[in-house]
DRENLO-284092 format. One line per 4 residues: number of its first residue (from 1); their letters; for each residue z, y, x of C-alpha. Coordinates in nm, 4 decimals, decimal comma. Layout:
NUM = A = Z Y X; ... .
END
This chain:
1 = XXXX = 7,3106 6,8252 10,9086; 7,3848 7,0113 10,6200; 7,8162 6,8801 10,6786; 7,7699 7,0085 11,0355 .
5 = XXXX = 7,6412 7,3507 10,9110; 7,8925 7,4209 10,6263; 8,1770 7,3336 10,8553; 8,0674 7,5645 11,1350 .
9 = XXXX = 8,0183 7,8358 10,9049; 8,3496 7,7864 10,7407; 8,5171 7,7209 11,0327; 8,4044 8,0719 11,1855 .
13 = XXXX = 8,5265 8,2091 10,8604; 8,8640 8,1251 10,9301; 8,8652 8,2566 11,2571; 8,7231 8,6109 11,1077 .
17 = XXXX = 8,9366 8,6258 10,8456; 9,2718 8,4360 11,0101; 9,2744 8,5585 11,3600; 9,5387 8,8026 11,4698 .
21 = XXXX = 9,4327 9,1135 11,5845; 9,4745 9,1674 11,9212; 9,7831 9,3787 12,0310; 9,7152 9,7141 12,1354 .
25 = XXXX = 9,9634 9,8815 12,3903; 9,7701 10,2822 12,3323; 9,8477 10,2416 12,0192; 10,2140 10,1150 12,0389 .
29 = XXXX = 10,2706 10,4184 12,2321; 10,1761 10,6606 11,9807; 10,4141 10,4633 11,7213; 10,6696 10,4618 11,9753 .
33 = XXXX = 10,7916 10,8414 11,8815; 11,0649 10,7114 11,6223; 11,1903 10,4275 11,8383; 11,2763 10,7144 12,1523 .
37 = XXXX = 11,4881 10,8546 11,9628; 11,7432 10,6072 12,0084; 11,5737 10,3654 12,2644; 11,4584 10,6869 12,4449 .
41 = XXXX = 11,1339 10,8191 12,5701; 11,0714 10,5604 12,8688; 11,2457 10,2828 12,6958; 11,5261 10,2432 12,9966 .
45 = XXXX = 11,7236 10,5541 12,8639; 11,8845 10,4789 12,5219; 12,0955 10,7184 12,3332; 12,4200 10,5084 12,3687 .
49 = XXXX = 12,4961 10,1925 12,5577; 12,4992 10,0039 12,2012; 12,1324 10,0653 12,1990; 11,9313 9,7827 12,3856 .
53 = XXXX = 11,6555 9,9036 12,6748; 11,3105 9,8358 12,4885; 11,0930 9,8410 12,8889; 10,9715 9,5283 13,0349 .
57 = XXXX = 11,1383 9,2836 12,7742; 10,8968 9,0096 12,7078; 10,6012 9,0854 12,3836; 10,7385 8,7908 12,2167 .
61 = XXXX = 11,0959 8,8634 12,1698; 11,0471 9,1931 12,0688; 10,8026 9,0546 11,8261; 11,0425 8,8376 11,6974 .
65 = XXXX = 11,3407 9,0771 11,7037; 11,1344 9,3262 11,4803; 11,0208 9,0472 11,2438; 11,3742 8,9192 11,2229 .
69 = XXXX = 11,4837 9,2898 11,1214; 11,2342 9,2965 10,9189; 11,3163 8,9963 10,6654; 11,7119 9,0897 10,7256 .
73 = XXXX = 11,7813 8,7404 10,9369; 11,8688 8,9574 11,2188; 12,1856 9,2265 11,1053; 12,1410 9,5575 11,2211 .
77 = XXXX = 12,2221 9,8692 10,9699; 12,0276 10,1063 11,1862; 11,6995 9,8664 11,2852; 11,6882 9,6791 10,9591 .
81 = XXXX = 11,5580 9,9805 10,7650; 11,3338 10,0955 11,0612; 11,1433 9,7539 11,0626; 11,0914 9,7401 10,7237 .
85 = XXXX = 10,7889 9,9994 10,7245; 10,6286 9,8176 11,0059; 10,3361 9,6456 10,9405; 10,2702 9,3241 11,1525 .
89 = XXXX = 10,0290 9,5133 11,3613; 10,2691 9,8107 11,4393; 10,4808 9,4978 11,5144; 10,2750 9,4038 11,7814 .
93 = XXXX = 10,1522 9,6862 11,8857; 10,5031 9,8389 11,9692; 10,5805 9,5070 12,1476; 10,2723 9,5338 12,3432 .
97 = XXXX = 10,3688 9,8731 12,4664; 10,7097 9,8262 12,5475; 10,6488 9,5027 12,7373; 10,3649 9,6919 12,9249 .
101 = XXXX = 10,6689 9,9304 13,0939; 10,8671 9,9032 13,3692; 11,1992 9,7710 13,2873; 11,5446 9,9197 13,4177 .
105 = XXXX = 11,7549 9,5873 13,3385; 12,0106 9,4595 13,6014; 12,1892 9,1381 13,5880; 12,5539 9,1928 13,5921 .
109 = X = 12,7240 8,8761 13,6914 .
END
């Protein structure tokens, strides 16, 4: 009885203290203001064609796009130094947000 309880207790301990925090799209908005300057406001209007549209891409590859600025395995001398004051949170929050939009992307072929 005593295994049963320890483990259960533990257990829930690791999901307090090891479980992600849920994304949070309000919030990805409001840390959004940097990114529309190049990505623009909506995320369909970048500054240039050489920057991507952020709206309606899918939360995980955005996620993973920012990480992989982040830690330099993806090249970029403009995002690289932009990711590197993200937190993971901001990370997913941003991703959150600009999933959450509308996207403007067109196949071409």
């Amino acid at each position: 009885m005593n295994k049963l309880l320890i483990a259960v207790i533990v257990g829930a301990g690791f999901a307090v203290a090891g479980g992600a925090v849920a994304a949070d799209a309000a919030a990805g908005k409001e840390k959004s203001q940097t990114c529309a300057a190049c990505h623009g406001p909506d995320g369909n209007t970048p500054m240039t064609p050489e920057f991507p549209k952020l709206a309606g891409q899918p939360a995980d590859y955005l996620e993973k796009a920012l990480r992989d600025y982040k830690k330099g395995a993806r090249k970029n001398p403009m995002m690289m130094p932009m990711a590197q004051g993200l937190s993971k949170q901001d990370i997913k929050d941003l991703a959150a947000y600009y999933s959450s939009l509308k996207g403007d992307l067109k196949v071409k072929y």
